[in-house]
C-alpha positions as CSV (number, residue, x, y, z in Angstrom):
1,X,-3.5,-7.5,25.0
2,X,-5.3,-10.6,24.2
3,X,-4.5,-12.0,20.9
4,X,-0.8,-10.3,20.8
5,X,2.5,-10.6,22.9
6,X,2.9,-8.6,25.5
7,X,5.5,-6.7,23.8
8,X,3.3,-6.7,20.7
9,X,0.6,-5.3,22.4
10,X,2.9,-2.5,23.7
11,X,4.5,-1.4,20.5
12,X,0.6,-1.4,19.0
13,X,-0.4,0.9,21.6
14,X,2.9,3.4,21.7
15,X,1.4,3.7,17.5
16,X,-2.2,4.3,18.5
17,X,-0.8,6.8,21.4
18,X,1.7,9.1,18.7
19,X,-1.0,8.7,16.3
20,X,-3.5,10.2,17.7
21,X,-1.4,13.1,19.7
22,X,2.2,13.1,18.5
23,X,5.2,12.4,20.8
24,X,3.9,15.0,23.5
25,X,1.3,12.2,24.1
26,X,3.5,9.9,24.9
27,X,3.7,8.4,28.3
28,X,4.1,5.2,30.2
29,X,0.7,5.7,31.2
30,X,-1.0,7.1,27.7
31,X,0.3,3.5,26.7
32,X,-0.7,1.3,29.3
33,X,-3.9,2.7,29.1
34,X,-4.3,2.0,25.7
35,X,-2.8,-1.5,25.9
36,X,-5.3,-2.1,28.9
37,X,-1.6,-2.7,31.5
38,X,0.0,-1.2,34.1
39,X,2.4,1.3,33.5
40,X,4.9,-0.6,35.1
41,X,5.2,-3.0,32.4
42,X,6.1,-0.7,30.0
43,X,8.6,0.3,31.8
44,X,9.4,-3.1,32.6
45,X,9.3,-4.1,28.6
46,X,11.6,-1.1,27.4
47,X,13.0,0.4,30.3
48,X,13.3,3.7,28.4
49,X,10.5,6.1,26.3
50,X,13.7,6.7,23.5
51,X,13.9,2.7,23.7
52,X,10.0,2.8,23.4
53,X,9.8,4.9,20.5
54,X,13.3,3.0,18.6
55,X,10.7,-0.1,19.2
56,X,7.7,1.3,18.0
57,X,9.1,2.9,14.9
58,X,10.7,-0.6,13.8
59,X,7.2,-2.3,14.4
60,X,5.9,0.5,12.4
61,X,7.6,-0.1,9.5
62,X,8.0,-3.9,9.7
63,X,3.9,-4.1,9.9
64,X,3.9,-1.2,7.1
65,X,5.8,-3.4,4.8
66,X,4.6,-6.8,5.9
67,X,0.9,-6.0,5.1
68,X,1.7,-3.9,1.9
69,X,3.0,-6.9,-0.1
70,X,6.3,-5.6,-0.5
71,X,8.4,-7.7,1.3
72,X,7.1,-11.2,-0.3
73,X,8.5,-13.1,-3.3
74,X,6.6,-13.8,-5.3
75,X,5.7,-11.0,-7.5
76,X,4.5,-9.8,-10.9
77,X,4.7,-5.9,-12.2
78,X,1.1,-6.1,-11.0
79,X,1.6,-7.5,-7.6
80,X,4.3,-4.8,-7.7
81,X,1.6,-2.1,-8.4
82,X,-0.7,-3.6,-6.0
83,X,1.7,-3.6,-2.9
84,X,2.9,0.3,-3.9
85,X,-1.0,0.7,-3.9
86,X,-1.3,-0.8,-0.3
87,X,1.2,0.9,1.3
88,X,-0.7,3.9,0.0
89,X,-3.8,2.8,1.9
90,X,-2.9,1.3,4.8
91,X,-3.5,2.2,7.9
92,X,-3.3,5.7,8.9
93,X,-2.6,5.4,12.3
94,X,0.7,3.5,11.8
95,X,1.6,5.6,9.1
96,X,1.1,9.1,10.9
97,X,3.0,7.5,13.8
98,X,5.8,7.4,11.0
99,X,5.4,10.8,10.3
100,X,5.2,12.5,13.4
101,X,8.6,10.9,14.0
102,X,10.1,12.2,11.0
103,X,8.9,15.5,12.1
104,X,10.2,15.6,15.2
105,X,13.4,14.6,14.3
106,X,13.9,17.6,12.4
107,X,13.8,19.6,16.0
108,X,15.0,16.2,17.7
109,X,18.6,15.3,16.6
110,X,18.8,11.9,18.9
111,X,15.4,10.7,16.4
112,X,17.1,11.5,13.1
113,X,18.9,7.3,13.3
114,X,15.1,6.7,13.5
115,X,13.7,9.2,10.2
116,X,16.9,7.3,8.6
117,X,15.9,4.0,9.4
118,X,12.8,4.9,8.1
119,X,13.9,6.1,4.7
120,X,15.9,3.3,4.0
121,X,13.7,-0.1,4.8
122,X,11.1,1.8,2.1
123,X,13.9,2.5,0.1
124,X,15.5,-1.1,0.0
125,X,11.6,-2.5,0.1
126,X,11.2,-1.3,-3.8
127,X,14.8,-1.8,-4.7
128,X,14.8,-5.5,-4.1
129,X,11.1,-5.7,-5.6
130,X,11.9,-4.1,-8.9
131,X,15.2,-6.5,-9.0
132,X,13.0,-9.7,-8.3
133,X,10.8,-8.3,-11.7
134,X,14.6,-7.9,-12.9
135,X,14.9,-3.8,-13.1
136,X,17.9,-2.2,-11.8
137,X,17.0,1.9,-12.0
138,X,18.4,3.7,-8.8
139,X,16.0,7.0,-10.2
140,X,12.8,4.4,-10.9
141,X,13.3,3.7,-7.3
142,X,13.9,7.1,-6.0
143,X,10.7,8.4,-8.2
144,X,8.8,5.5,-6.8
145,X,9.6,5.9,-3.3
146,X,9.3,9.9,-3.2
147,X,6.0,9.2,-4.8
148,X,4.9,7.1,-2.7
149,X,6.1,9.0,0.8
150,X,3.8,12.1,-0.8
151,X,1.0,10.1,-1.3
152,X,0.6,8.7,1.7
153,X,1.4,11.9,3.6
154,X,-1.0,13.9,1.2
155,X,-3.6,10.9,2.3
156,X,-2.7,11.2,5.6
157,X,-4.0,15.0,5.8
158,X,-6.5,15.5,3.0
159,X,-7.5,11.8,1.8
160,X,-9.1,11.4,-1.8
161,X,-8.5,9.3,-5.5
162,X,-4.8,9.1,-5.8
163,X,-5.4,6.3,-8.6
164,X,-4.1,8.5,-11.6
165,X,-0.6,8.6,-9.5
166,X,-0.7,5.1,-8.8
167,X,-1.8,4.1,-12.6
168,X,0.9,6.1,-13.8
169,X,4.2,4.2,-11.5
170,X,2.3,0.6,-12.3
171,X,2.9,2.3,-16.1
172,X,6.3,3.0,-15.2
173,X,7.3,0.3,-13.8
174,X,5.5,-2.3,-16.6
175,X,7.8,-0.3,-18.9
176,X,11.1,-0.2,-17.1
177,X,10.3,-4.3,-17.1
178,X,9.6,-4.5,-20.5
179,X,13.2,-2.7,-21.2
180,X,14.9,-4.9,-18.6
């Protein structure tokens, strides 16, 4: 935990933990261990594994989009590209700790806020970047995000060249900026 809050440190290691072995994997212990702490601070920190998880998923995504570009303001149809292209690479662990969430909410009811949650910050992530390069296309969006959820699920499990995909949306959404 040295370069990171203690909460930070926490929420890094609950990722590294479902990453690796899903939710079954995850216990105090699993992520004390990883976070090099007692298991008594976790519990201390979140009191409960559901508040945990709620925790971890919103760190998840806030680190998702912080480090994929596609939360910042300045931006060209090219940084646009890029930061779809990031979010395509980055780091697996975080994003098959997404996943295995979404998963589980399908057998979990009380995790489907979280698959939600999930769904939408991507969602409103491109919406408010293609408005900034002035397009307002509810399906360009949808296309762009359901692209973008299979790419980095497909990368997740069988990683190769998804550039065609990717040179095809920075296509897309060039275009749909040309015609705004």
């Amino acid at each position: 935990m040295k370069d990171l809050s203690g909460r930070e440190a926490l929420l890094r290691a609950t990722v590294v933990v479902v990453a690796a072995g899903g939710l079954r994997a995850l216990t105090y212990r699993a992520v004390a261990a990883e976070a090099g702490v007692s298991h008594g601070l976790v519990r201390h920190h979140f009191g409960t594994r559901d508040q945990l998880v709620a925790e971890a998923m919103e760190y998840a995504i806030d680190e998702s989009l912080k480090g994929s570009n596609m939360v910042g303001d300045a931006l060209t149809a090219e940084t646009f590209a890029a930061g779809i292209e990031s979010l395509a690479d980055r780091e697996s662990g975080s994003q098959a700790f997404q996943y295995e969430l979404l998963l589980e909410s399908r057998r979990r009811p009380e995790l489907r806020p979280l698959a939600e949650r999930h769904y939408l910050a991507y969602r409103e992530a491109i919406s408010r970047q293609l408005a900034r390069l002035g397009v307002r296309d509810a399906g360009l969006t949808e296309l762009i995000w359901f692209t973008l959820d299979g790419i980095v699920f497909k990368q997740l499990v069988l990683p190769e060249s998804v550039a065609p995909a990717l040179a095809r949306l920075r296509s897309l959404v060039a275009q749909a900026q040309s015609a705004g």
